[in-house]
C-alpha positions in Angstrom: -12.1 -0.6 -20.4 -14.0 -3.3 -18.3 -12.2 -3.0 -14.6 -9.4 -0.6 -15.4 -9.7 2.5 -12.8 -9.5 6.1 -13.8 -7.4 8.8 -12.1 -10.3 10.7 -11.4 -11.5 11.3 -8.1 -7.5 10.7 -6.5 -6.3 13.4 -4.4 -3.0 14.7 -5.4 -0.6 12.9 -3.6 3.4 14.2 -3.1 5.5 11.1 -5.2 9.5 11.4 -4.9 10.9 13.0 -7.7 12.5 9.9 -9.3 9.6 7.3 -8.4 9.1 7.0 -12.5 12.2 7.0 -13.6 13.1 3.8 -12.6 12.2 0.5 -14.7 9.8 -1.8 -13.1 13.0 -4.4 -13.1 14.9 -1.9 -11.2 12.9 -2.2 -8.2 13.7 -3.9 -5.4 11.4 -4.4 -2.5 11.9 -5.5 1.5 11.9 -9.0 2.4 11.1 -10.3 6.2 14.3 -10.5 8.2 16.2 -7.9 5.8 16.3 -9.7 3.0 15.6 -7.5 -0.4 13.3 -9.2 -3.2 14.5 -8.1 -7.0 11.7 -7.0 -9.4 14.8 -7.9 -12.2 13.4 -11.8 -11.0 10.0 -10.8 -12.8 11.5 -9.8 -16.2 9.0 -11.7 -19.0 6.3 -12.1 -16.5 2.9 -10.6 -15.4 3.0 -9.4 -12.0 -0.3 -8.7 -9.5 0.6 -6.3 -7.0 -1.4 -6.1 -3.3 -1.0 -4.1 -0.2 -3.1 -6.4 2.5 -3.9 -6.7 5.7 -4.2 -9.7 8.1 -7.3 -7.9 9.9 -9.7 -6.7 7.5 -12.8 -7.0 6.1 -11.4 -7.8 2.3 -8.9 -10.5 4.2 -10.6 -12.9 2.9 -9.1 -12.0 -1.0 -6.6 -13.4 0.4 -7.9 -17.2 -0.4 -8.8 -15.2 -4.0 -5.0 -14.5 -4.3 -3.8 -17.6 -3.8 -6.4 -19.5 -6.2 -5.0 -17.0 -8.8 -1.7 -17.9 -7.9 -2.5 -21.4 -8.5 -4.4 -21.2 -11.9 -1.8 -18.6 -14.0 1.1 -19.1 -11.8 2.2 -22.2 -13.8 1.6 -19.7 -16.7 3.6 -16.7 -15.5 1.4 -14.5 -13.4 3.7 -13.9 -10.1 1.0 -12.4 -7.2 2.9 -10.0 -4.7 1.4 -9.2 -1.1 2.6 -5.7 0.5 1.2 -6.1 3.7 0.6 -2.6 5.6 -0.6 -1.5 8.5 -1.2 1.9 7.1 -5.3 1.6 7.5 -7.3 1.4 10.8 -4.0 -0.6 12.3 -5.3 -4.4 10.5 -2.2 -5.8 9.9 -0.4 -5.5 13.5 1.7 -8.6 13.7 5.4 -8.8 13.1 5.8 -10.1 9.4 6.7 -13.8 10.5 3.1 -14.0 12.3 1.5 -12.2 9.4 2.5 -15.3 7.2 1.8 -17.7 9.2 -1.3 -16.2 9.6 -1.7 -16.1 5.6 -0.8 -19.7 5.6 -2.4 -21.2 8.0 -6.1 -19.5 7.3 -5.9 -18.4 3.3 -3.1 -21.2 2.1 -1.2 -18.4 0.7 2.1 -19.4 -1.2 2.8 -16.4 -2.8 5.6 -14.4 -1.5 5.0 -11.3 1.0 7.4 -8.6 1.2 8.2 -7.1 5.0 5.5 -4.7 6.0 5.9 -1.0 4.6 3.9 2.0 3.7 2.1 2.2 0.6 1.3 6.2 1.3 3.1 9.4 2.1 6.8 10.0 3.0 7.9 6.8 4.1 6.3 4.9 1.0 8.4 1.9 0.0 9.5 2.4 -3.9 7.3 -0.1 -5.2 4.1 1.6 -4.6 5.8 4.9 -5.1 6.7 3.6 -8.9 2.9 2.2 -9.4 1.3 5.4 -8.4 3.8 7.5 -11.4 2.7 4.9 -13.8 0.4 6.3 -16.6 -2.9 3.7 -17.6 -4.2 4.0 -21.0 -2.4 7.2 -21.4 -3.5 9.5 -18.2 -0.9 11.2 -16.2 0.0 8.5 -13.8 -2.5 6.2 -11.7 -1.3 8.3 -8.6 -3.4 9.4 -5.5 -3.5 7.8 -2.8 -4.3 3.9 -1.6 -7.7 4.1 -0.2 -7.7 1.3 2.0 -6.2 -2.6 1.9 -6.0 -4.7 -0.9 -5.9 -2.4 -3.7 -4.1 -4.2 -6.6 -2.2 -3.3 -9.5 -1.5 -5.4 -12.7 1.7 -5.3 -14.5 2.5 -6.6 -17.9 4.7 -8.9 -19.2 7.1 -5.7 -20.6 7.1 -4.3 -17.2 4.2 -1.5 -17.6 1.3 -1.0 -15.3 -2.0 -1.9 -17.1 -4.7 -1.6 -14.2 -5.6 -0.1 -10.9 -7.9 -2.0 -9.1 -10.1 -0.8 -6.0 -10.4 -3.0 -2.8 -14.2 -3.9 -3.6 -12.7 -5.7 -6.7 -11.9 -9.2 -5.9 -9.5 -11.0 -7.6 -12.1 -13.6 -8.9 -13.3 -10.2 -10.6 -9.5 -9.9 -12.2 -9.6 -12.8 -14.1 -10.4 -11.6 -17.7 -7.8 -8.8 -17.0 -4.9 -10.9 -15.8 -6.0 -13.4 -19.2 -5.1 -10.4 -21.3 -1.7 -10.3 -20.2 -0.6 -14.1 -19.9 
């Protein structure tokens, strides 16, 4: 199972009632300045999903994410950043300093969405569809993001395939994102 996290040890967590029934191409996710970023753009690709902060202790995952980016991006893989200032307040700028931020110390290219919740109520539908996603057959990889930088892998076909804890580093998600290239 190598990286792949298990379900166990999540604390139930309330999901709207419809956050599975929508394909993974049927989401659609905030972009700075209003702007809405189509998941149907993703359709034949794998996808690596990250909530992140600009002020953190794993920020620096996000050079990681970008050297990803570089090596399978010419053969599909499309990272995502979900910034959040959900945990200990570590992602306070507005999302056009967060960028530039990104930019200017990890040489990030890859596209951030406008800052949302990844937990609770006001949960953008994104991570509210990842969380009602079943991996190798459990009831859904749901509970609760711990803390920044927890990412998700998504196949080719649109299904979620991993879970991955903030201590993982995307160095660490190599052998995982080869098996779905």
């Amino acid at each position: 199972m190598g990286l792949l996290s298990t379900v166990s040890g999540f604390l139930p967590e309330s999901l709207p009632k419809n956050a599975g029934s929508k394909s993974f191409y049927d989401l659609v996710a905030p972009l700075p300045k209003g702007k809405e970023y189509s998941f149907n753009e993703l359709k034949g690709k794998p996808v690596l999903i990250v909530n992140t902060a600009t002020r953190c202790g794993y920020t620096v995952q996000f050079t990681g994410l970008e050297e990803l980016n570089k090596i399978y991006g010419d053969r599909g893989l499309q990272v995502l950043g979900f910034p959040s200032n959900e945990f200990a307040g570590q992602s306070p700028e507005s999302d056009e300093e967060g960028a530039q931020v990104c930019l200017k110390n990890h040489g990030v290219t890859f596209p951030l969405m406008a800052k949302s919740e990844v937990n609770g109520k006001g949960m953008n539908e994104v991570f509210a569809w990842l969380k009602a996603q079943p991996i190798d057959g459990k009831t859904g990889s749901s509970g609760p993001i711990k803390w920044n930088f927890t990412k998700f892998l998504v196949d080719r076909e649109g299904k979620l395939v991993g879970r991955f804890p903030s201590a993982v580093t995307p160095e660490q998600l190599k052998p995982e994102i080869e098996k779905v290239l």
